[in-house]
C-alpha positions in Angstrom: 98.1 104.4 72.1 95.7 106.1 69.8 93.6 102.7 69.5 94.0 101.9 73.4 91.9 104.8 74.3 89.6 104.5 71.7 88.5 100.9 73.1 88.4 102.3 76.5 86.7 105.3 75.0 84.0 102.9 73.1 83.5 101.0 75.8 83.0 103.7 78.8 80.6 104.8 76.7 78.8 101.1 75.9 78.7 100.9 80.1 77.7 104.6 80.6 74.5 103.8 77.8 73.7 100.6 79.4 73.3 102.3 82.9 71.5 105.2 81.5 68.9 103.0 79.7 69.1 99.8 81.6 69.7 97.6 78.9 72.0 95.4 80.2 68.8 94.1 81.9 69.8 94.3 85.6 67.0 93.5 88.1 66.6 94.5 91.4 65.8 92.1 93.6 63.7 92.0 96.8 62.5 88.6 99.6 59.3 87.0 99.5 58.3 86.0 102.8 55.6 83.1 102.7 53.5 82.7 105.8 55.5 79.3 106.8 58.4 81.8 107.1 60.3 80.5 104.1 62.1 83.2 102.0 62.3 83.8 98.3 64.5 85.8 96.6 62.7 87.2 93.1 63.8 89.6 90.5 61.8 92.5 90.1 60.2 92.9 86.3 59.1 96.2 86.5 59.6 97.3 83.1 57.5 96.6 79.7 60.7 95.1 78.0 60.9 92.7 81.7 57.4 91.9 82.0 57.3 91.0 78.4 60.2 88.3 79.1 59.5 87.4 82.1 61.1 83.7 82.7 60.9 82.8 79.1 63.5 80.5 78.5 64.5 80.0 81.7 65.5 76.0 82.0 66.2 76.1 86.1 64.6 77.7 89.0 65.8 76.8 92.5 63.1 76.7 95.0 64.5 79.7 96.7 64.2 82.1 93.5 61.0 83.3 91.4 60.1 86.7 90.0 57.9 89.2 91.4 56.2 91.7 88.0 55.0 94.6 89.4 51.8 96.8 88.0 51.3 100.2 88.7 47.5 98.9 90.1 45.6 96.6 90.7 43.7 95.0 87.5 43.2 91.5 85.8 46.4 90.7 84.4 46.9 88.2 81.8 49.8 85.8 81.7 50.9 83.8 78.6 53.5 81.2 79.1 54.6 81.2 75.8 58.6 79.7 75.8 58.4 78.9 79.5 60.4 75.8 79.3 59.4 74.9 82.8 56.2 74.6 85.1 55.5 77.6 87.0 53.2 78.1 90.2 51.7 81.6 89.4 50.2 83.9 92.5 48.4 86.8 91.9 48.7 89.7 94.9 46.6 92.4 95.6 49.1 95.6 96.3 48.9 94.6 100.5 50.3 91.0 99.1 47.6 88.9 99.7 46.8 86.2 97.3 43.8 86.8 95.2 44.5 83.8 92.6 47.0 81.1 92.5 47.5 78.4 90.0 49.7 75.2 90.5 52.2 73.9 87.6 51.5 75.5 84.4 52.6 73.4 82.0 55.8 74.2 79.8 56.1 75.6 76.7 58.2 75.6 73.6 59.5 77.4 71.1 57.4 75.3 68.8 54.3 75.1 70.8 51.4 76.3 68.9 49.9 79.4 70.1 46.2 77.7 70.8 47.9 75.3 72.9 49.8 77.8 74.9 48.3 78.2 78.4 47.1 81.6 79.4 46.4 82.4 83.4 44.5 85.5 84.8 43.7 87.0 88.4 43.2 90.6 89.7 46.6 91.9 90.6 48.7 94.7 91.1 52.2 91.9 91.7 52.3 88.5 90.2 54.6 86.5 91.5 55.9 83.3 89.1 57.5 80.7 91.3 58.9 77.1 90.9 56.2 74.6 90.1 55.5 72.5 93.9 56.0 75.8 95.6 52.4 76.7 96.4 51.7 72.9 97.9 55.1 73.0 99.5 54.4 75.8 101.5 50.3 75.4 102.0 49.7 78.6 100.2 46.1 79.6 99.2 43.5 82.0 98.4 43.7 85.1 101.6 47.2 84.3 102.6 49.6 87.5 102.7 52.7 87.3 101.6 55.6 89.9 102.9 58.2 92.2 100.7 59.1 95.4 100.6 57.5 97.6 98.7 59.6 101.0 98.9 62.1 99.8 96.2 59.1 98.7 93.8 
């Protein structure tokens, strides 16, 4: 018995640690509405630690999902693909959600990619939002267009 409630002891307190820091690296999620009407559904990186990850070794992204990575303002922001084992289309907001800067299928990565070769893409930004490569010329997104989300939970 002693043991029993030391486990559940140990591991109430694992859980209570992960809420408390978020390091069971929950997102929060929130829709992307593009101006065609089509939705996307994108975890938030809102965090250093998230940002930092972003979709790095991510080997699937459905049309319908990307990830929004939120600023606390607007600046140039600086995105490095490195172990992004798929294309991206990357969009650059300005914090009403209009698109400042887009860029259509960055290139992959590996894990054994050298750094020089890695691509690097930059736009003034408070949100980025990384996508799954077609999405921009799916959807006729370009430079002015305003995309909707909510911001309230960001």
């Amino acid at each position: 018995m002693k043991q029993f409630f030391s486990f559940h002891w140990s591991a109430f307190l694992f859980l209570g640690v992960c809420a408390l820091l978020g390091a069971c690296n929950e997102y929060a999620q929130t829709d992307v509405t593009f101006p065609d009407g089509f939705v996307v559904r994108a975890r938030i990186a809102d965090t250093p630690q998230k940002t930092e990850k972003g979709l790095m070794f991510v080997k699937n992204l459905p049309e319908d999902e990307a990830m929004l990575f939120v600023f606390d303002q607007e600046n140039t922001q600086y995105f490095w693909m490195k172990n992004t084992l798929i294309d991206l289309d990357i969009l650059f907001l300005n914090p009403e959600g209009k698109i400042n800067e887009l860029y259509e299928r960055v290139p992959h990565t590996y894990t054994y990619t050298p750094d020089h070769q890695i691509p690097v893409v930059a736009g003034k930004a408070q949100y980025v939002l990384e996508a799954a490569a077609g999405t921009i010329s799916r959807h006729g997104l370009k430079k002015g267009n305003l995309l909707h989300f909510e911001r309230t939970n960001l």
